[in-house]
N, C-alpha and C positions, 0 to 999 in steps of 0.2 A: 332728521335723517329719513329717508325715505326707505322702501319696507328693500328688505331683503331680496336677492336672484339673480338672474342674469337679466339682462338689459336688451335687447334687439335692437339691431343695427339696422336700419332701412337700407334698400341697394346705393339709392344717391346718396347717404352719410357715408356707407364702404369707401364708394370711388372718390369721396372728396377726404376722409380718413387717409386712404391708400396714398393720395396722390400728397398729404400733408408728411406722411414719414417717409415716404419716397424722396421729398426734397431736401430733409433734413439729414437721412441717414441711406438713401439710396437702397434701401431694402423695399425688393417690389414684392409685394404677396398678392397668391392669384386668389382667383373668386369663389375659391372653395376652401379659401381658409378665413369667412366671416366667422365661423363657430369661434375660430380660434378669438380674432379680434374680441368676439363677445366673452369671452370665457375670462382674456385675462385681463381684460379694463372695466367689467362690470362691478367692481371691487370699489376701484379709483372713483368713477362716477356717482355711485354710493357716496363715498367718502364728500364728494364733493357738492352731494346734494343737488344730483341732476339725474334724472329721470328718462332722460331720451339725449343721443349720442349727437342729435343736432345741437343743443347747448353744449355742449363738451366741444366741440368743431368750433364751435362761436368762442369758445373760452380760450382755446388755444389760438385764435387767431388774434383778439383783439383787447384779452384780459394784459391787465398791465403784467400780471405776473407769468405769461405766456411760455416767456423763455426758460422760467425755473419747469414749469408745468411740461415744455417739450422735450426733458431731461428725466422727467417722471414718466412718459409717457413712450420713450424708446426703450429704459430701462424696465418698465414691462413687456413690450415687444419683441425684446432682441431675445436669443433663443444661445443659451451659454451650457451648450454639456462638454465634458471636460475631466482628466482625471490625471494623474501622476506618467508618465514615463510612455501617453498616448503618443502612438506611432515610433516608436523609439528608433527604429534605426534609422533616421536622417537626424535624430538625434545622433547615433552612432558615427556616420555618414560624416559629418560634419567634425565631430572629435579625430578619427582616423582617419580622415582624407583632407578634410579642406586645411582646418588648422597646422597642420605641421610642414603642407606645402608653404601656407605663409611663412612659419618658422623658419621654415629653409630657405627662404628669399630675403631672409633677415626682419622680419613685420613682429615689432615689439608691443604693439597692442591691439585688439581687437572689440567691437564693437559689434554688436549683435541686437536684433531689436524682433522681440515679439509683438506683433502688430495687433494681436487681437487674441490677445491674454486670457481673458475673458477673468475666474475667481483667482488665476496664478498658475494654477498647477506645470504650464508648460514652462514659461520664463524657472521657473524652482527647480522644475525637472532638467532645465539645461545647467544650470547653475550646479546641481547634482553630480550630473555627470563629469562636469570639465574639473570639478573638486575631487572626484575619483578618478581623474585621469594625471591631477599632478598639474594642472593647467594653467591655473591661480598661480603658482611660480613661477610661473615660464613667463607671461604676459602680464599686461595692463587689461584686463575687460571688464570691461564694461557691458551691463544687459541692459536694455531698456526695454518696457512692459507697456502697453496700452491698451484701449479699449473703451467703444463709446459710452459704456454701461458703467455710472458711475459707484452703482450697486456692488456689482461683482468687484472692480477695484477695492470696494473698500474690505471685503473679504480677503482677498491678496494678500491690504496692507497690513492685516492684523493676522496672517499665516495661520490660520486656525481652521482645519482641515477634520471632517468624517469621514468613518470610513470605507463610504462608497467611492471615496476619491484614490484610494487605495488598492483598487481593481487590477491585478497584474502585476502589483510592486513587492520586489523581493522583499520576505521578510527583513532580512540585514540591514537593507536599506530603510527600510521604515524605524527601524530601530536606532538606525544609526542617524539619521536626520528630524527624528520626531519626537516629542518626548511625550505621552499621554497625560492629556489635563480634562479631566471627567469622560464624558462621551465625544470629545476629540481629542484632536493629536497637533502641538504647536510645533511650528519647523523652526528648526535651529538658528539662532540671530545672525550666525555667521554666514548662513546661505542667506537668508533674507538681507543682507548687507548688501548683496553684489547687486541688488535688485533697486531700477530707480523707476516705480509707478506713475503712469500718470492719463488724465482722461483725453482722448486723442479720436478723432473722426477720420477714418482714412480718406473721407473727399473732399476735406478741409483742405484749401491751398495753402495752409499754414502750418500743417503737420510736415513737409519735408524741412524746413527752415527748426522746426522741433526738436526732430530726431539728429538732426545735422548727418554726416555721411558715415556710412556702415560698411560693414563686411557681408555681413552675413544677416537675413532677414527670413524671420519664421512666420507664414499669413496660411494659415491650416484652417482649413472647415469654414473659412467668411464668404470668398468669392460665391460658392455657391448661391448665396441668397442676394446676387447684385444682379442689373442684364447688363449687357453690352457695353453699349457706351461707360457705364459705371464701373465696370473689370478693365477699360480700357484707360478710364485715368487710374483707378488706383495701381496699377501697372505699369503707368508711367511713370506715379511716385517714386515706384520702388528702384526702377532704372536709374531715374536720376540722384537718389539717394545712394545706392550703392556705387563701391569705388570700384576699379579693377583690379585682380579680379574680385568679383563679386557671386554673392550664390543666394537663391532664393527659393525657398522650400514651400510648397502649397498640399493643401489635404491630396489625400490618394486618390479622392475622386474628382478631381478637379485639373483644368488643362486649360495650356495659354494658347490653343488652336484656336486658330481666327480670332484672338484676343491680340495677339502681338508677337510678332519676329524679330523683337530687340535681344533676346536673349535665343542662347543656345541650351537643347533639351539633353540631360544623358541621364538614362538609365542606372542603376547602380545596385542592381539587383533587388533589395529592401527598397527600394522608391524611387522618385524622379528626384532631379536635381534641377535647377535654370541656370545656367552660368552666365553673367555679364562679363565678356571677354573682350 
């Protein structure tokens, strides 16, 4: 094992670094976030008994084991913060507007898909919700969960939550979906029921065919970290995955101007909405 620290990135390892998770996972990082690159692979490279980030670039491109390694290697990169009943009202939004218009048009099941899940907490948090609203009886739903990190899934899949993730959530509801097992908190089997995990890349041509066709689609805090061309397929994804109507929920900071005019925008007080109409 080679000694202990962080590792320095030359500028030509960055841009061939950059331009190798760029192709895989379409997350472009600018040139002021090498600290970062060094800070959280210098671990890995250690581990791996490599000394300079030019062998680590040669490993991932031509070691037999490349493909497991670019799996370890996004899974430190990708960037998962995340907490219980974040941005709630399109969660809201979506309980008292969208679903009951379906109900009312006669639509006995629904389908919903967290695109980018990240450890659970939003696909649990929806599942929360429509369980407090009486929703589970009315319909068939189905939640589906992804995410490229195959890290954070596996956190998801074993519902085992601290309590920073707990940030803003009424005590009742902690109470009433958690049950305390040492210094965390397990969520109830019956909500982790509705939930069907799985590792998914949203510029995979393969994820629409996946997910097969939805209602309703939650892609919160991702786009941010794609450019253009890359918001622009996963965007088309979503279009053609959702039926009509259809609704697609993106973070607060984030907007499909000059991204795409497939969809119709409406405000809704608590947040944006995209409707495929």
């Amino acid at each position: 094992m080679i000694s202990t620290g962080t590792i320095k990135i030359k500028d030509d390892e960055f841009v061939e670094l950059k331009d190798i998770i760029y192709k895989n996972a379409a997350i472009a990082f600018a040139d002021s976030k090498k600290y970062l690159i060094e800070n959280r692979l210098s671990k890995r490279l250690q581990e791996l008994n490599f000394s300079s980030f030019k062998d680590y670039i040669y490993y991932l491109k031509y070691d037999p084991k490349k493909r497991e390694e670019m799996e370890v290697l996004l899974n430190q990169v990708t960037i998962n913060e995340t907490y219980f009943l974040r941005e709630r009202a399109q969660m809201d939004h979506m309980i008292k507007n969208i679903i009951p218009d379906l109900l009312a048009k006669g639509k006995k099941s629904l389908r919903i898909w967290s695109a980018a899940c990240s450890s659970g907490e939003e696909p649990y948090s929806i599942a929360i919700l429509l369980n407090e609203a009486g929703l589970f009886n009315k319909m068939n739903i189905e939640i589906l969960a992804t995410d490229i990190n195959t890290e954070v899934l596996g956190i998801a899949q074993k519902g085992l939550y601290r309590t920073i993730s707990f940030r803003g959530v009424p005590p009742a509801v902690q109470q009433k979906y958690f049950t305390k097992d040492g210094f965390t908190f397990k969520i109830d089997p019956m909500i982790m029921s509705k939930i069907k995990f799985f590792q998914g890349n949203l510029l995979s041509p393969m994820i629409g065919s996946k997910v097969g066709r939805l209602d309703v689609i939650f892609c919160r805090n991702v786009l941010i970290y794609f450019d253009i061309p890359a918001k622009q397929k996963v965007i088309e994804t979503f279009h053609k995955a959702l039926g009509v109507p259809g609704a697609l929920y993106l973070g607060h900071s984030e907007t499909l101007n000059k991204i795409s005019d497939s969809f119709k925008m409406e405000n809704f007080g608590g947040g944006i909405i995209y409707r495929k109409g």
